[in-house]
N, C-alpha and C positions, 0 to 999 in steps of 0.2 A: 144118423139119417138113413133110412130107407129108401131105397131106390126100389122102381117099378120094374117090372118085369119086362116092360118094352124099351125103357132105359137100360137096361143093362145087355138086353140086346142088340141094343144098337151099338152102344160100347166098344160090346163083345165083336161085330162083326165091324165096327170101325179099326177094331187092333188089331184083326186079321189080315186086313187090308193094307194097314201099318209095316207090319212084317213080312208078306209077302213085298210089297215093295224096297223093301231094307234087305232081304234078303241075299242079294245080288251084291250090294254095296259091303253089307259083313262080311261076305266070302271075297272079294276083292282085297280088301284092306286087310283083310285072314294072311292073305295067300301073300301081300307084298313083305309082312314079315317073316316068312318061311326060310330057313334057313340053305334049303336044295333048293334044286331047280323043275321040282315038281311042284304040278296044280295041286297041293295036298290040302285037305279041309278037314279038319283043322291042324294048324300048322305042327309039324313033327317037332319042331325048335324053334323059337324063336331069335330073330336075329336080325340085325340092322343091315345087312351085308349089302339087300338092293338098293336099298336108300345109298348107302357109301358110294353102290357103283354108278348109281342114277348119276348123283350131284358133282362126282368125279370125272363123268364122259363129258367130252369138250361134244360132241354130236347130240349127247341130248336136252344139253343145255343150251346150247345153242338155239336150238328146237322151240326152245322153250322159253326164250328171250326175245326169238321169233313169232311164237305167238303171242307173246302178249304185247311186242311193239303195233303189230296188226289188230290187234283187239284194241288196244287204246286207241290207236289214230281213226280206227273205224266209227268206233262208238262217237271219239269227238266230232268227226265229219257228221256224221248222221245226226243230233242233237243240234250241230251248228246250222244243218240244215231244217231241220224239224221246226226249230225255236221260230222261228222267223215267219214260217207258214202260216203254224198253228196261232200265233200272234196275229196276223192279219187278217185268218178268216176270225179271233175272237173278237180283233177291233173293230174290223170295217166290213166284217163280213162279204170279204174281195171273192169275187167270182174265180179268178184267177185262182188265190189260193186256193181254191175250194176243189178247186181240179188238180192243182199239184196232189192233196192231201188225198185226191181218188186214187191217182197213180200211183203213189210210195203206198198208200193201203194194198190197192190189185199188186202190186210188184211182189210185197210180203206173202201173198195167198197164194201165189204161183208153184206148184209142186218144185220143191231142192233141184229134179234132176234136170229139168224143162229150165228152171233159170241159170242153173250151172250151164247150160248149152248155149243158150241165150248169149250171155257173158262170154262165153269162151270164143263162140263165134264174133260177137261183137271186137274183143281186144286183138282178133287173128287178123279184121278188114283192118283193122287203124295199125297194124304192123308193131303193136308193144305188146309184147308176149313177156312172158315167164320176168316178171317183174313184180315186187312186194306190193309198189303203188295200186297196181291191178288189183289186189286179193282187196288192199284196203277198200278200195270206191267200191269194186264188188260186194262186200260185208255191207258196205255203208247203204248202198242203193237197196240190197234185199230185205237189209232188217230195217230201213226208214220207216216201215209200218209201226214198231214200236212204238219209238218218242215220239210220233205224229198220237198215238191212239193218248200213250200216259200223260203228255205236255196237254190236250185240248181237257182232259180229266181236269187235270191242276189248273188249266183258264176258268170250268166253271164252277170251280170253287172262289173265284174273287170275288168280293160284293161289288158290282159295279157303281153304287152309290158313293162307297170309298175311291173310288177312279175320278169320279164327279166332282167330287171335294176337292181334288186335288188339283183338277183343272180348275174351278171356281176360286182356289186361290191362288193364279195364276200358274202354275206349273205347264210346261211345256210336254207334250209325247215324251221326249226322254227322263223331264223330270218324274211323268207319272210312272213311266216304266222302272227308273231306278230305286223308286221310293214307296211304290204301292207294289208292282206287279212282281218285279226281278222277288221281293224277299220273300212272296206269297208262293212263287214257282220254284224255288233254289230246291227244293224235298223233290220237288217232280224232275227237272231237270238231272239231280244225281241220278236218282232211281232209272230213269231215260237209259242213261248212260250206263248205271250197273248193269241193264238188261241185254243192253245192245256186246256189252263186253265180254260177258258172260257166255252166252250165244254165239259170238265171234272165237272166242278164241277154243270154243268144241268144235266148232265147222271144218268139215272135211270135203264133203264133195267138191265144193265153189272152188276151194281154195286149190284144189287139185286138180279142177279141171280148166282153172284161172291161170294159174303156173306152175301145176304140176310139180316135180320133184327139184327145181331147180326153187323152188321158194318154200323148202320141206317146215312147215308146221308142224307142232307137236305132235295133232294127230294123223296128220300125214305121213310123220317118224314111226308112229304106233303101226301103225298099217304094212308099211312098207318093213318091219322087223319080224311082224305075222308070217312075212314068205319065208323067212329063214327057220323058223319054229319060236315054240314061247320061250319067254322067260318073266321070271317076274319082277322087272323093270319097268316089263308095262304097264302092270298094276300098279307100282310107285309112282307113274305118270297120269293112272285114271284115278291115285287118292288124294294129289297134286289138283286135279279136273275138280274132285266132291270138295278140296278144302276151301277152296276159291269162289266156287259156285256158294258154299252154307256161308262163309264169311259174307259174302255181296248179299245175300239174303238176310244176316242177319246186319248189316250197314243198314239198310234198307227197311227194316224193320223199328229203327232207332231213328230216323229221321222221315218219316213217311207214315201214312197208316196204309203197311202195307195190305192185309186182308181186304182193301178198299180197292188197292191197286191190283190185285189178282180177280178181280169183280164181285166182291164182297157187296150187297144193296140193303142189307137189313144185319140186326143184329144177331148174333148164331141164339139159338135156344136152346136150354139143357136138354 
């Protein structure tokens, strides 16, 4: 088959795009097998050594068991918050919720450093500082914007005639939820939560200006190893960051249509 000429440049300048993007991520994952302690590209030796000492330091594993206790509890709070919103303006289209789902939106679009202040100020008046708790309701309140936007996605996919039906044959609110609604949303509600998790557990400023080095995050660890000089540890840590993020992605692609959920409206054309 023969391609056009404007196919193939578009192709061409799709792959360009490709790889400058990728770009950054090769030479990270380059560099954490390097066998020295230089940023060398391409690696002089290859070698497992920083991996060994990543998974072997009690600090960075720690770090790292830290972010993703924070990452889980966040994401679950915000979804358990979201669910219930986005549920009531689909059902009753409550006034009320309609204003929650303005605020967790506006709170989401608020620039990182202006909310990290926000918050840091807020947890200094109520006297609970440099606590885990903090980072989590922090994560959860910032990235609320998410499940609120992906969860009302997955309500207007339900056919509301199949809702009807199932009040019409007696079923109650919770029956329709448990038997129409819950199985129609389970793809949206992961996906929610892959996003919110994902995005939690890279966050650095919140969580640093929430509790600071007394609640050290992975990439709060990253940062603060940067004052002493590199090594490449950290890279082991940022291909730790890409393997978790392409996994949740590709979770997410397997139970969802995801292209749909990144605002995909039509189908792609060759």
């Amino acid at each position: 088959m023969t391609l056009s000429p404007r196919v193939l440049l578009r192709r061409g300048f799709l792959a360009l795009i490709a790889l400058f993007l990728a770009a950054p991520l090769i030479v990270v994952i380059s560099v954490s097998f390097n066998a020295t302690r230089r940023m060398s590209f391409p690696p002089t030796e290859f070698s497992l050594r920083w991996y060994r000492t990543f998974f072997s330091d009690y600090g960075w594993m720690a770090s790292l068991e830290r972010s993703l206790t924070i990452a889980g509890l966040a994401a679950l709070v915000s979804v358990a918050v979201a669910l219930p919103i986005t549920y009531a303006l689909w059902r009753y289209q409550a006034k009320a919720a309609a204003v929650l789902a303005g605020v967790g939106g506006a709170l989401f679009l608020i620039p990182g450093v202006v909310a990290a202040l926000m918050l840091s100020a807020f947890w200094g008046v109520t006297g609970h500082v440099g606590r885990l708790e903090n980072v989590v309701l922090s994560h959860a309140i910032v990235l609320l914007g998410i499940p609120l936007s992906l969860l009302m996605v997955g309500f207007r996919t339900i056919d509301q005639a199949q809702v009807e039906a199932a009040y019409t044959m007696g079923a109650r609110d919770s029956d329709a939820f448990r038997m129409v609604v819950r199985p129609a949303m389970t793809p949206y509600i992961l996906c929610a939560f892959v996003f919110v998790f994902v995005l939690s557990i890279n966050e650095y400023l919140i969580a640093y200006m929430v509790a600071g080095f007394t609640v050290q995050t992975l990439p709060i660890r990253i940062f603060a190893n940067m004052r002493q000089g590199y090594e490449p540890t950290m890279c082991v840590a940022a291909v730790i960051f890409m393997v978790m993020g392409f996994s949740a992605f590709a979770l997410m692609s397997k139970v969802a249509d995801l292209p749909r959920l990144m605002g995909r409206t039509r189908p792609l054309e060759d």
